[in-house]
N, C-alpha and C positions, 0 to 999 in steps of 0.2 A: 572862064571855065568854072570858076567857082561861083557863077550863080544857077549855072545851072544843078549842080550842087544842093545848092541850098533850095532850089525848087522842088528838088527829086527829092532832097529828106525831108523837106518841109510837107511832101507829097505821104512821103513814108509814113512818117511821123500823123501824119491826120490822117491815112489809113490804118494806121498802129490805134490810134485813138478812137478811130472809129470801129473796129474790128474788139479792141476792148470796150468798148460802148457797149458792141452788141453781144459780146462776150458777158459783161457784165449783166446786162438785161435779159440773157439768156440765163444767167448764173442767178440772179434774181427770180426769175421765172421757175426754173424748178426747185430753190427755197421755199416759193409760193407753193407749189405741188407738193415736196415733201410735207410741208407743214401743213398743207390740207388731207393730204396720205395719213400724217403720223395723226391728225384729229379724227380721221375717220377709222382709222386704228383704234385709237386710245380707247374712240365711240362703244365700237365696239368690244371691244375688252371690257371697257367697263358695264356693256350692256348683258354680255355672258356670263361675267361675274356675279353680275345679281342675278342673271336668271340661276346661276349655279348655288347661288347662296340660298334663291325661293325654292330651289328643288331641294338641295338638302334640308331647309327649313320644313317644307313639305315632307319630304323621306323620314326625319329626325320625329317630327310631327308625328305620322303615322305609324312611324316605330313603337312611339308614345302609346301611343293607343291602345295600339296592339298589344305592348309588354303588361299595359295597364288590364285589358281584358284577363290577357293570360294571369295575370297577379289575381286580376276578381272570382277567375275559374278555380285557380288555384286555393284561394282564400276560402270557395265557398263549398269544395272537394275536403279540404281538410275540417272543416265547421260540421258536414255531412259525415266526414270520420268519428270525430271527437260525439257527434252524436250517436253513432251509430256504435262507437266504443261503449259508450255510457251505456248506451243500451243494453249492450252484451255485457258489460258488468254489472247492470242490473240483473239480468237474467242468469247470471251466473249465479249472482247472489242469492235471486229466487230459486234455481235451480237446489242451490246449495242447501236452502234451508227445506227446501221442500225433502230434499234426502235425509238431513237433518231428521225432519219431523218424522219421514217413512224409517229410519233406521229408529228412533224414540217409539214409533207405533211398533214396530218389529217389535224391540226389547221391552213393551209392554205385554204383545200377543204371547211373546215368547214367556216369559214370566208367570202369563195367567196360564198358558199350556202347562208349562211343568207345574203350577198349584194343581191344574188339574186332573193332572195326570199323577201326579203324587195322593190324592184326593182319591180318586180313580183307585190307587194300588191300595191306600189302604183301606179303603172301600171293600177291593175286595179281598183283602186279607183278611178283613173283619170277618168278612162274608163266612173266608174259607176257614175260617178259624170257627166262626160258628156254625156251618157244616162237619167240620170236624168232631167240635162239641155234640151238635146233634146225632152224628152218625155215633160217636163214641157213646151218647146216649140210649141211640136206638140198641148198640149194641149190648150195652150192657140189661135196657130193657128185655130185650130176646133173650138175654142170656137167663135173664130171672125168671121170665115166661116158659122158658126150657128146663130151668130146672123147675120154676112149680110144673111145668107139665111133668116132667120127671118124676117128681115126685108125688101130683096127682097119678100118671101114669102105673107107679111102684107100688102105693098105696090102693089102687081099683085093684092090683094084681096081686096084693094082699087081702085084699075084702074078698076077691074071687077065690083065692086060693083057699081062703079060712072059709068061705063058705061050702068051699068044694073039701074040706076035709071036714 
């Protein structure tokens, strides 16, 4: 009885050992798979990664650029100010002097007006004053004219009168 026993374990036993054989070759087999999985994995992770790092290097790149234009737009918008400042404070400046000079011509115009015009008054105050003179002249003249005619007049009407008496 007990060899047949030992033929049925011994039976067991080598399909125990065979069934972990192919358990283990089985178990081998998809180690070989995961780890050709986990490398075609890896593969690509790390092939995404650099494309993610060429894109952002590209994106970062042309950000650059970009920022760099906008800074030269910038630069050359304020350069176009600052000249266009200068300008206008130039022109202020000319403006300024040219009023300057129009307010100096003014109080010169103005200046030689009123000589003028004070020139002018007494000019004709001169005038009027020897109008004055000459009418007080004339008048006094008339007045001696009147009386010598008066008095030639009084005297013909004394010659007449005496000769009439």
């Amino acid at each position: 009885k007990e060899a047949p026993n030992t033929s049925m374990e011994s039976f067991f036993e080598q399909k125990f050992k065979e069934q972990q054989a192919a358990e283990e070759q089985h178990l081998q087999s998809l180690r070989e798979e995961v780890a050709r999985s986990k490398a075609i994995v890896v593969d690509q992770l790390v092939e995404q990664h650099q494309k993610s790092v060429r894109d952002m290097s590209e994106l970062w790149a042309s950000q650059t650029a970009q920022r760099d234009r906008e800074l030269k737009a910038l630069q050359e918008h304020a350069e176009a100010a600052m000249v266009e400042m200068r300008f206008s404070q130039g022109s202020a400046e000319v403006a300024r002097a040219k009023v300057e000079s129009e307010k100096q011509a003014l109080a010169v115009a103005k200046s030689r007006f009123q000589e003028e015009i004070r020139a002018e008054q007494l000019a004709h105050s001169q005038a009027l004053a020897k109008a004055r003179e000459a009418s007080e002249d004339d008048l006094v003249k008339e007045r001696r004219e009147k009386s010598l005619l008066a008095l030639q007049l009084t005297e013909a009407m004394d010659t007449v009168s005496s000769r009439d008496r």
